[in-house]
N, C-alpha and C positions, 0 to 999 in steps of 0.2 A: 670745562663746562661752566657757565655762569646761569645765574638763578634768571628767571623769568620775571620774578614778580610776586605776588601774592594774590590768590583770587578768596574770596571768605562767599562762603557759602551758608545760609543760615534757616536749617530747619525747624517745625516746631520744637523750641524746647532745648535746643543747641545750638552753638555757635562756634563749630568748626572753625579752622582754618589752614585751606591749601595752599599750599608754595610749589610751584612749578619750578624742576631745572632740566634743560638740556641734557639728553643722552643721546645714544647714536641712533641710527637707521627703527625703525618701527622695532622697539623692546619690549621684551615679551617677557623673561623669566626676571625675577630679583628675588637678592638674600639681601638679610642683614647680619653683620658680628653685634648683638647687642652687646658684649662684653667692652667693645668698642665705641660703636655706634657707626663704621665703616660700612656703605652700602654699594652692592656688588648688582650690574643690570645687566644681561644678556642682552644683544640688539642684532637685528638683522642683518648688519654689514659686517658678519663674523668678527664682534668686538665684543668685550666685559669695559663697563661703561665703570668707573669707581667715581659717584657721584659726587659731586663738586673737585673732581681733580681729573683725570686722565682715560684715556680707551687704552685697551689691550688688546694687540691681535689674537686671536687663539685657534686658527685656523680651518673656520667652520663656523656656522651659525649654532650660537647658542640657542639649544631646547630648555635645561634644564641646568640650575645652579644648586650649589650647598656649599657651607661653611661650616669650617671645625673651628669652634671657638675655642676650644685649647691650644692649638697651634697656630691659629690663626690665617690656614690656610683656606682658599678659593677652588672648588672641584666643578668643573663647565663638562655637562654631556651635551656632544655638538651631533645631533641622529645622521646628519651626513655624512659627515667626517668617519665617524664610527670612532670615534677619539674621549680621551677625558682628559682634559688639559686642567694641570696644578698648578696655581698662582699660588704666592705667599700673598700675604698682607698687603701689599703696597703693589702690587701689580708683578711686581715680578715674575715672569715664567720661571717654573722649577722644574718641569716635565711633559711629555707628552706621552698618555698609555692608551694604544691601538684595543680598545677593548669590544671590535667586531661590529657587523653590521646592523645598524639602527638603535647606537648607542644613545638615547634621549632623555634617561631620568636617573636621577641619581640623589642618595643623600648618605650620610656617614655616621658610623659608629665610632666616637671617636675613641672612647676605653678598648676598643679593639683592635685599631690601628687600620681600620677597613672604611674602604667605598663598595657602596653596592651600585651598579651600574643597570638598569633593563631598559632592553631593544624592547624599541618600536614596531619593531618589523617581526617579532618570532617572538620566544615565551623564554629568550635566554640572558642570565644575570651574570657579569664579570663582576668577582669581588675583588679587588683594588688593594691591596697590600702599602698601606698610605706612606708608609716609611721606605720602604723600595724604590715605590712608586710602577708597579708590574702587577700583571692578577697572578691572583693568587690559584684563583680558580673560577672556572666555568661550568654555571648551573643551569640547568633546564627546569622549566615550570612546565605549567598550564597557560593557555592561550593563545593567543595571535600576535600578543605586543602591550605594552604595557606603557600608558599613559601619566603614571605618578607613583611617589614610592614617600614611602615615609619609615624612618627605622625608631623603633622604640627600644632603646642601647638598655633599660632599667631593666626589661621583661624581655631580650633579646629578640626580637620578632622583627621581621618588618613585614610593612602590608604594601600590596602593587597593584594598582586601578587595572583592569583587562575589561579596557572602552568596548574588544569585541564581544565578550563576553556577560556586560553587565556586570562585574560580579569585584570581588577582592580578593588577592588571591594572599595568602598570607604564611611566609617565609621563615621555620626557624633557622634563627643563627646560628645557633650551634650544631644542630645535625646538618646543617648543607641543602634540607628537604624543605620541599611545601607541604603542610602539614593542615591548611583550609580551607575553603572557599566561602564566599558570604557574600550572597545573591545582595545586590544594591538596584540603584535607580539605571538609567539609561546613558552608555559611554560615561561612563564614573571616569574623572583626569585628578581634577587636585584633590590634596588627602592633606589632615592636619588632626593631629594629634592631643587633647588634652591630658597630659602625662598623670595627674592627679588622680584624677576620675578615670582611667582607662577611657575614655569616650574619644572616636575616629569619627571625625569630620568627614563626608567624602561629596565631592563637588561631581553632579552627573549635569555634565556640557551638552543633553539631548532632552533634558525634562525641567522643569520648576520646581527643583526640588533637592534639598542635601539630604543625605545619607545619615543618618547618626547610627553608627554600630557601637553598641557594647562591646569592649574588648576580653572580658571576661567571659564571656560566653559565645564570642563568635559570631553574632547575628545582628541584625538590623532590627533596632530598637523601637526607631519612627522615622517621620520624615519631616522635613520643614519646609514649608511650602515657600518659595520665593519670585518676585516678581516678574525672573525671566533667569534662565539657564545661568550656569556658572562653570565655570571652570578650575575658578582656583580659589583656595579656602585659606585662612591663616587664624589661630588661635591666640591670644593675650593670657599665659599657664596665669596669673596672677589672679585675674577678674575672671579667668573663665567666659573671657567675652569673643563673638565669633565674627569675623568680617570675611566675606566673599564677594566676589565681582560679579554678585546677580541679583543687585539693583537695577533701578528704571535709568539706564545709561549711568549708572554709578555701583556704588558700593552700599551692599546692605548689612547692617549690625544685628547679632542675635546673641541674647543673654542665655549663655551654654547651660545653667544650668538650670532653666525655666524651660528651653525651645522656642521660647518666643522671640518673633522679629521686634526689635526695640528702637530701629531709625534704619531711614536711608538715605544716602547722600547722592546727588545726581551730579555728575561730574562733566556732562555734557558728550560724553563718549563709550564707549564698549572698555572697560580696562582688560586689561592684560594680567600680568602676576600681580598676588598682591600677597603681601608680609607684612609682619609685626616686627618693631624694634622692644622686646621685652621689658629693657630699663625705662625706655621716657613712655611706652605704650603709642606711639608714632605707626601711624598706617601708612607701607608704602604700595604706588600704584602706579602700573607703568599705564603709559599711554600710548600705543604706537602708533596712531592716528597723527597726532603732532610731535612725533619721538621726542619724548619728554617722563621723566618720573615723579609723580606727584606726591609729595607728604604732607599726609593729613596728620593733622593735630585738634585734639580734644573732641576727638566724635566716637 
């Protein structure tokens, strides 16, 4: 894949700057190894784009991506497939684990040695035995299907968006059980975690609005009103700074620990996944409009 080019886009008060490069087919999910700086794009022609170098088949269109930055491994839930396909580092396939129908979102605990996987299609979670590379076991929740998952490895929980439900449905690790539910905004998808401050970002894809739940108490703290729906949220643990793709056809910034919207950048398109590279603080954002992923820098 070669770079595009550079586009600088400059709002009051910033002066950003985006670099477009080539991925595959209309991309939709991306990680990043900030340990690295390795960036991993899920695209529509059942490929993991590894930006500025190569595609990987993975036999199924990528929904949802994560990365173990201790090992360095790549975890792709493909909802058709019903698969979780393990890259290492460099693209290499390591595996393929059948973990049932409407396998779509997935992230890792990686002191555990686990994937947690939730179907889209039902309320049920494969957890992923990451060294085997087999589940270990098969959970049952609450809901219809579950849109976004986020694991917090410090306080062992993880939390799973259920778009039909409104709500968050939230997983402990250690006993196997769901153990909450925390009424949010409308079709709640992407989740993003401030580890620090216990504070869960949740992206509702049907309203004008993110979620912020206190994790210490379970509930819905307030809301953040934004310029048009979101889907996918990513947090900077450093600055406590918050970027989602529900900007005015871009990306909107919010100072986590204010609540307040603090810029927005218009990118000329609806984005898709967007992530944080932790060390340089790098916004990434796919585009699948011009199947391209965009890195923003100093916004």
């Amino acid at each position: 894949m070669a770079g595009l080019g550079a586009l600088t886009v400059a709002p009051a008060g910033a002066a950003p700057r985006v670099t477009a490069v080539r991925v595959g087919r209309e991309p939709g999910a991306v990680a990043v190894n900030s340990a690295t700086g390795s960036v991993y794009v899920g695209s529509g022609d059942g490929t993991v784009c590894l930006a500025g170098a190569r595609s990987v088949a993975v036999g199924g269109e990528p929904t949802d991506l994560a990365v173990d930055e201790t090992s360095g491994r790549v975890y792709v839930a493909a909802r058709t497939a019903g698969t979780l396909t393990v890259l290492d580092a460099d693209g290499t396939l390591r595996s393929v684990v059948p973990c049932g129908p409407g396998a779509a979102v997935v992230d890792v605990d990686s002191a555990g040695n686990r994937a947690y996987v939730g179907s889209g299609l039902g309320a049920g979670v494969a957890v992923v035995d990451t060294v085997a590379c087999v589940v270990a076991e098969q959970l049952s929740g609450p809901g219809q299907g579950f849109g976004g998952v986020r694991v917090d490895e410090a306080r062992q929980l993880a939390y799973f968006a259920s778009a039909h439900t409104d709500s968050v449905e939230v997983l402990d690790l250690t006993s196997g059980e769901f153990v909450s539910t925390i009424p949010v905004g409308r079709a709640p998808a992407g989740l993003a975690l401030h580890e620090a401050s216990n504070t869960l970002y949740v992206a509702n894809s049907a309203i004008h609005h993110l979620s912020v739940v206190d994790g210490a108490t379970r509930a819905e703290r307030t809301t953040i009103l934004l310029p048009s729906e979101a889907s996918s949220v990513a947090v900077h643990q450093a600055s406590h700074t918050v970027y989602a793709n529900g900007g005015p056809d871009g990306l909107v910034r919010i100072d986590g620990t204010t609540g307040s919207v603090t810029g927005t950048l218009p990118l000329g398109v609806n984005p898709g996944g967007v992530a944080v590279d932790q060390r340089t603080g790098t916004v990434l954002v796919t585009d699948p409009l011009h199947d391209q992923l965009l890195l923003v820098r100093e916004f």
